[in-house]
C-alpha positions in Angstrom: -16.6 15.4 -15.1 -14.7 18.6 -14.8 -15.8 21.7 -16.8 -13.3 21.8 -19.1 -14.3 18.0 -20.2 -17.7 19.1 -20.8 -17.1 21.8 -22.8 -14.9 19.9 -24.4 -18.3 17.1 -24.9 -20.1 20.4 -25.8 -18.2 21.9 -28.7 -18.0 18.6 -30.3 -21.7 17.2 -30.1 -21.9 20.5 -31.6 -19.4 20.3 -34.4 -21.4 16.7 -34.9 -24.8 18.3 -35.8 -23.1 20.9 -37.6 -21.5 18.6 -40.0 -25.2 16.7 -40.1 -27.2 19.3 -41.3 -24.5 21.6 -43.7 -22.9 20.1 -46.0 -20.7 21.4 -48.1 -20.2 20.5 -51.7 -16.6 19.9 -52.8 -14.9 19.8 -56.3 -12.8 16.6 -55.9 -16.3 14.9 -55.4 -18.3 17.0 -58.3 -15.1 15.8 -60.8 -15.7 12.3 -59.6 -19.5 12.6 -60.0 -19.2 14.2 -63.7 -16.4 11.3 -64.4 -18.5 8.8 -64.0 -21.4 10.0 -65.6 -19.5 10.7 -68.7 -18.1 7.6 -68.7 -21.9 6.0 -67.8 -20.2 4.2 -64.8 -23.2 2.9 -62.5 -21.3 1.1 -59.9 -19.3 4.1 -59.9 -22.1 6.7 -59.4 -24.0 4.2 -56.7 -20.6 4.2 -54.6 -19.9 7.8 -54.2 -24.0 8.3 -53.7 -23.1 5.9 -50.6 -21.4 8.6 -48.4 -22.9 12.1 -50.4 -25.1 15.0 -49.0 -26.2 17.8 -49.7 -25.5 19.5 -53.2 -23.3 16.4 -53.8 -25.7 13.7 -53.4 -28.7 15.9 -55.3 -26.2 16.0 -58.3 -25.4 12.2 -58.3 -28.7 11.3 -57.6 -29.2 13.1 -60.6 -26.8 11.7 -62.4 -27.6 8.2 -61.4 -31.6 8.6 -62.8 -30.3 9.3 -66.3 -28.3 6.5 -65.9 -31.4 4.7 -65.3 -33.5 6.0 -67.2 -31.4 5.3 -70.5 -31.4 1.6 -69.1 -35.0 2.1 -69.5 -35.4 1.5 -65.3 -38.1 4.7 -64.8 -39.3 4.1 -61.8 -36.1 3.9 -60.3 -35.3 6.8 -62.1 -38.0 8.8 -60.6 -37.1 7.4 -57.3 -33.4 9.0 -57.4 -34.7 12.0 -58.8 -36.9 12.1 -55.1 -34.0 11.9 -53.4 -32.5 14.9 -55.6 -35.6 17.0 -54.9 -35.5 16.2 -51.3 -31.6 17.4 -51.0 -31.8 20.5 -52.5 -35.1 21.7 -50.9 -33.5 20.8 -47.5 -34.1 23.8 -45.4 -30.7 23.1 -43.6 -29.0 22.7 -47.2 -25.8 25.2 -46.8 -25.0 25.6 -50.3 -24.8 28.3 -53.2 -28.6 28.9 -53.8 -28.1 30.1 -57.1 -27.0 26.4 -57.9 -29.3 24.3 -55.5 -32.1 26.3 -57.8 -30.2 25.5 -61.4 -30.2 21.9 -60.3 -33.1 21.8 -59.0 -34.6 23.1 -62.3 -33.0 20.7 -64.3 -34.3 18.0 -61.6 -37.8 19.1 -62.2 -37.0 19.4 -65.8 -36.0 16.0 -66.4 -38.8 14.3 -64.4 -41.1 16.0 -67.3 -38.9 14.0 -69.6 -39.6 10.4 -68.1 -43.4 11.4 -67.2 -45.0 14.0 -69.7 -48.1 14.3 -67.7 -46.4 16.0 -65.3 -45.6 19.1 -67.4 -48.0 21.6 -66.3 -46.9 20.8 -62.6 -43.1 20.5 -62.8 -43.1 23.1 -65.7 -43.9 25.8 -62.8 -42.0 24.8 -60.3 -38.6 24.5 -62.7 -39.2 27.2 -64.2 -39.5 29.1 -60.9 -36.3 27.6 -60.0 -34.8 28.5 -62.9 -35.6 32.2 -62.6 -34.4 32.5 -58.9 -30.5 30.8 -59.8 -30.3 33.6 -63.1 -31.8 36.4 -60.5 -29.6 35.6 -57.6 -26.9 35.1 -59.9 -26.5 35.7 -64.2 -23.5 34.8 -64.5 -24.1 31.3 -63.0 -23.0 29.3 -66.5 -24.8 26.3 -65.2 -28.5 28.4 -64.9 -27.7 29.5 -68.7 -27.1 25.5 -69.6 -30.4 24.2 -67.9 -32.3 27.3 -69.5 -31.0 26.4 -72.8 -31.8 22.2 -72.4 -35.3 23.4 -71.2 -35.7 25.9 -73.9 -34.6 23.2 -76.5 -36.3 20.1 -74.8 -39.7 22.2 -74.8 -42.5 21.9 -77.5 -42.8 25.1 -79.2 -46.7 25.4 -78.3 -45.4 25.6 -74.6 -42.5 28.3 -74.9 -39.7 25.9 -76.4 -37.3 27.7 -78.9 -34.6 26.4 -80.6 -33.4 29.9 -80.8 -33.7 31.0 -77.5 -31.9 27.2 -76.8 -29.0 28.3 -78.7 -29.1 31.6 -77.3 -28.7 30.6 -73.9 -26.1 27.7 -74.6 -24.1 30.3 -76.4 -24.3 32.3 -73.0 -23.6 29.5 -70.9 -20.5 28.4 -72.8 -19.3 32.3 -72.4 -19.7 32.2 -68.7 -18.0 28.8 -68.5 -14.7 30.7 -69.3 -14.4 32.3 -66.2 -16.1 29.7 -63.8 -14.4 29.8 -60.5 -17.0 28.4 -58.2 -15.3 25.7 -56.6 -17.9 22.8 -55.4 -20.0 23.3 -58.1 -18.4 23.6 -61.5 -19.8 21.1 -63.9 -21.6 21.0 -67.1 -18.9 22.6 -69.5 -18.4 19.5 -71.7 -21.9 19.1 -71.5 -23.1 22.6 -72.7 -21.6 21.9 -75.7 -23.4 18.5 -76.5 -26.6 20.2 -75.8 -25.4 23.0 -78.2 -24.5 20.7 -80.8 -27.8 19.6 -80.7 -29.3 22.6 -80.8 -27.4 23.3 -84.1 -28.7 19.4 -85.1 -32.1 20.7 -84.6 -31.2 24.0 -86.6 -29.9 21.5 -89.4 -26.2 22.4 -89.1 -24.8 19.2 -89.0 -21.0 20.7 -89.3 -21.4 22.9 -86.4 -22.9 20.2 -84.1 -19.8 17.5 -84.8 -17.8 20.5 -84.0 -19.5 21.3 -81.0 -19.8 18.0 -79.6 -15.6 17.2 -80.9 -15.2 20.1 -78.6 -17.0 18.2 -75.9 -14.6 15.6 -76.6 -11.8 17.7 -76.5 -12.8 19.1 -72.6 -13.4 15.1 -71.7 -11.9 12.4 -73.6 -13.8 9.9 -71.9 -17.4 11.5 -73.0 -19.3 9.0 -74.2 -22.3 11.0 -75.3 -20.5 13.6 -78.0 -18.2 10.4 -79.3 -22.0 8.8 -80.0 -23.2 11.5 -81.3 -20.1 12.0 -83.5 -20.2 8.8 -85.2 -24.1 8.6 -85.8 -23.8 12.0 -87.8 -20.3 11.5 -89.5 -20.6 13.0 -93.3 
């Protein structure tokens, strides 16, 4: 084998391990991720979570243990929500680490939803999370959403605050306007279903149906807000 042939080998066992161990998160496959989630298609969501990494597969894995969990499947919920954890803490994860740590809060955030217990230990660590992705960037709009659906989800004897919920919502649906981080935007459509409960919490049924009619509005397919919409017509 001449030396041209093995540098030829070289570069692409190279370009092989380097495709391995950084991967990078595309929109195409984020829009097809949120798609089916609003849309609460599971065969969908398990066939894309086939072939993702990195960032990708932490967010559908995600996705996937809601999924789940509103089938009332925990276990396998926690399971996915592993395989979240696992991919954003991945040393060799290349990805925006203002992000990795939004989601990753929100992973930790949600695994105190399906197992209580776990508060004091998950509290910590998301919220930890949570402060690094507004620190290493504030006007990440998807750090303001997970800080607001913390804030609201939260008893008040622990820090929640329906205020400080809306307060952060109301910031995250401002920095949502001029979101241009490619491979990671998600969550707009969302922020305003978590919103609208906030103001469902507050009592203001009017501005909740036109929060989550909003949501509807941003993604016609949502089945959440068109749930929500119908359970508190006046």
């Amino acid at each position: 084998m001449n030396l041209i042939t093995k540098n030829f080998y070289a570069l692409f066992a190279a370009a092989i391990t380097f495709n391995t161990n950084y991967v990078f998160a595309e929109q195409s496959t984020i829009d097809s991720i949120e798609l089916a989630s609003q849309q609460h298609n599971l065969s969908e969501l398990t066939e894309i979570a086939k072939n993702a990494a990195g960032y990708d597969a932490a967010l559908v894995n995600y996705r996937l243990a809601i999924a789940h969990n509103i089938m009332g499947e925990t276990e396998k919920a926690l399971a996915l929500l592993d395989i979240a954890q696992t991919a954003l803490l991945d040393d060799k994860l290349d990805a925006d680490k203002s992000e990795a740590n939004a989601l990753l809060a929100q992973v930790y955030g949600y695994r105190i939803s399906i197992k209580p217990i776990t508060g004091f230990y998950y509290g910590i660590k998301s919220n930890n999370a949570l402060n690094n992705a507004v620190q290493i960037d504030k006007s990440n709009p998807r750090a303001h959403l997970v800080k607001g659906i913390i804030a609201l989800n939260t008893p008040s004897m622990f820090g929640g605050s329906k205020q400080q919920a809306l307060s952060s919502l109301n910031e995250s649906l401002i920095r949502y306007q001029n979101d241009n981080n490619d491979g990671y935007k998600w969550g707009q459509a969302e922020a305003y279903v978590w919103r609208g409960l906030t103001y469902l919490a507050l009592n203001d049924v009017q501005k909740a149906v036109q929060d989550w009619q909003t949501s509807l509005d941003l993604a016609p397919n949502y089945t959440w807000p068109k749930i929500l919409i119908n359970k508190n017509k006046q």
